[in-house]
TIPAKE-891604 format. One record per residue (C-alpha): residue in three letters; x, y, z. Coordinates in steps of 0.2 Angstrom, whole numbers, plus 5000, padded with zeros to 4 digits. Layout:
N
ALAXYZ/...
This chain:
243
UNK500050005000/UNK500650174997/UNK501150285009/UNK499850425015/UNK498650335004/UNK496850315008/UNK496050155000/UNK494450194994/UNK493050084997/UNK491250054988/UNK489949934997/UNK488749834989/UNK487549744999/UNK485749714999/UNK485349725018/UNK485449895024/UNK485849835042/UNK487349755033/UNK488049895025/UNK487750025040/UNK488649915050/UNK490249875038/UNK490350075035/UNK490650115053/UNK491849955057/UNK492950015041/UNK492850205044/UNK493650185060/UNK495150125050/UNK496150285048/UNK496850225030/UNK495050185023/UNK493550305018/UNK492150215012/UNK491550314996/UNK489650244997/UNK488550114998/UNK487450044986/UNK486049894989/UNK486249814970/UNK487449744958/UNK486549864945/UNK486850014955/UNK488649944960/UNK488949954942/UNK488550144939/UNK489450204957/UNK491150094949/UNK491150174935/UNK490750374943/UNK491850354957/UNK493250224952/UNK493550174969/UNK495050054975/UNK494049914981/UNK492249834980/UNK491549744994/UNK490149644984/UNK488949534989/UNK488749374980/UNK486749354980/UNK485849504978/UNK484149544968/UNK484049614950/UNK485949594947/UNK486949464957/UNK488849514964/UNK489549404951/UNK488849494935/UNK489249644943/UNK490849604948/UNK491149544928/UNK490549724922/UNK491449834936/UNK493249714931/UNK492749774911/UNK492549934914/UNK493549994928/UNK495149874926/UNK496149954941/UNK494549914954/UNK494749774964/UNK493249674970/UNK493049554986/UNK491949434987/UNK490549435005/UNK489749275007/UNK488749215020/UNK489549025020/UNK490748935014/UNK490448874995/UNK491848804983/UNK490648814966/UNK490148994973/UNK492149044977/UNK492648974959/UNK491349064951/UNK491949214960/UNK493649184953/UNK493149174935/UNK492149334936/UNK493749444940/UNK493549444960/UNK495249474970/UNK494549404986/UNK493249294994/UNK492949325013/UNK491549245025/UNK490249375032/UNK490649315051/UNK492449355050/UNK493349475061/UNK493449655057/UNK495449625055/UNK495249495044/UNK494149605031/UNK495349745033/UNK496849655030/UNK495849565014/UNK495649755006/UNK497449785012/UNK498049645003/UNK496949644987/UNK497149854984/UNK499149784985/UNK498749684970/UNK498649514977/UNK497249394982/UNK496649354997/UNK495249225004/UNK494549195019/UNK495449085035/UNK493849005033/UNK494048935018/UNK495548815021/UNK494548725033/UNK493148655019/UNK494148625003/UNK495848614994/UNK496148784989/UNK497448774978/UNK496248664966/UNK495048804967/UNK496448904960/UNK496948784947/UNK495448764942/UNK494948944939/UNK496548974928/UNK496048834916/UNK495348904902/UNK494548744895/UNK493448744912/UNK492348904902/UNK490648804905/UNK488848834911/UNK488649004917/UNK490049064909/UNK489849014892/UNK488249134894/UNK488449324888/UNK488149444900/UNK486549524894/UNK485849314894/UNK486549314912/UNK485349444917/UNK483949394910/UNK484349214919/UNK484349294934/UNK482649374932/UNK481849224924/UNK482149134943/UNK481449304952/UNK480149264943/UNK479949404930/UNK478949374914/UNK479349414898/UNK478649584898/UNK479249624914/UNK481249554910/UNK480849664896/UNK480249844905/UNK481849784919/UNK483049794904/UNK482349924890/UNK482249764878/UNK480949694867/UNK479849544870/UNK480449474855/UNK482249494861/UNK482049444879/UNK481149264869/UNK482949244858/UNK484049284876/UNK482949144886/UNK483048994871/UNK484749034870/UNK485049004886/UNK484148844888/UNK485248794871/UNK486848824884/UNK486248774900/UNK485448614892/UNK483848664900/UNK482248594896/UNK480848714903/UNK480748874916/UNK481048764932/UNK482548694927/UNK483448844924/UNK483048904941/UNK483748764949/UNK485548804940/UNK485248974946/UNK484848914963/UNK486248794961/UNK487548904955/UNK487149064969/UNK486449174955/UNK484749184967/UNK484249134983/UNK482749014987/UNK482149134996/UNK481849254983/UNK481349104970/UNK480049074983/UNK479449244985/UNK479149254970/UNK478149104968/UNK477149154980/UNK476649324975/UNK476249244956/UNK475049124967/UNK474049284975/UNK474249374962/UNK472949234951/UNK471949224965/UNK471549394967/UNK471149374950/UNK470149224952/UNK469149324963/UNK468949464954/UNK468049374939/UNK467149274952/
């Protein structure tokens, strides 16, 4: 780290609680100024690209945009930004996908505040750094191999990112119409993204790609059943309505 420097920090996290909280443990650190703090991957996006700060603190699983996608189109368009990973558990398909989306770090929610200061320290250096937590579930050093092999480009990946949205949106249970208001696309278009998807993903119908996107940490279930349940009151209201 230089000298004098400040590292300058964007959060990116969902639950406001959560994000309050990680602004005030980090702004007692005298060589960090948190820069602001945004509650999607959408709006993590934009504040990147206005405020070109040093470092990300991105959480994986959030609604609209997940941390990975976002973490793809911050890496594209602001190269010198660095991006860790916040997770709520310990996950070796979620922490290579990390990985492959351009991520410099991947630290565990629950960890002390000395561990997610030195992970920013380390990352804004130009290293990587990953959680002490992570050693004690799986061989990391595979992770890393596994991530650097460029043959390995598969599932998720071999989506573009516009198809990766509309994934994402497909599980939170959007319709076509509403994928398309959400993007500024056509119908038409958001019926090409979702066959090609199924093409890559091998997917034969709506449910089974949001089991990949369950699987993969592109949504929660708890969102996937959210929505699911507002779609069922939504038809009874209109049951009752005609009734």
């Amino acid at each position: 780290m230089r000298s004098g420097h400040t590292i300058r920090i964007l959060l990116v996290d969902d639950h406001a609680v959560i994000r309050q909280a990680l602004r005030m443990l980090l702004e007692s650190q005298a060589e960090l100024e948190v820069v602001a703090d945004v509650e999607n991957g959408r709006e993590a996006v934009q504040a990147a690209e206005r405020l070109n700060p040093d470092v990300v603190l991105m959480d994986v699983v959030m609604p609209g945009l997940n941390g990975l996608e976002a973490t793809r189109q911050i890496r594209r368009s602001c190269p010198n930004t660095h991006v860790v990973m916040l997770s709520g558990f310990v996950d070796e398909d979620q922490l290579l996908d990390a990985l492959r989306s351009g991520a410099s770090g991947y630290i565990i929610k629950k960890s002390d505040v000395s561990e997610l200061v030195l992970a920013i320290q380390t990352v804004y250096r130009g290293n990587k750094y990953f959680s002490s937590a992570l050693s004690e579930g799986f061989d990391l050093a595979e992770v890393l191999y596994q991530a650097k092999r460029s043959d390995q480009r598969a599932g998720v990946e071999a989506l573009t990112p516009r198809e990766r949205e509309v994934l994402q949106l497909i599980a939170e249970g959007y319709t076509n119409q509403g994928i398309a208001n959400e993007l500024f696309i056509s119908v038409k278009t958001v019926e090409a993204h979702k066959a090609h998807i199924m093409a890559k993903l091998h997917a034969r119908n709506r449910t089974d790609l949001i089991r990949y996107a369950i699987r993969k940490g592109i949504v929660r279930l708890e969102s996937v059943e959210e929505a699911e349940r507002a779609l069922l009151m939504g038809n009874d209201a209109a049951d009752a309505a005609v009734g």
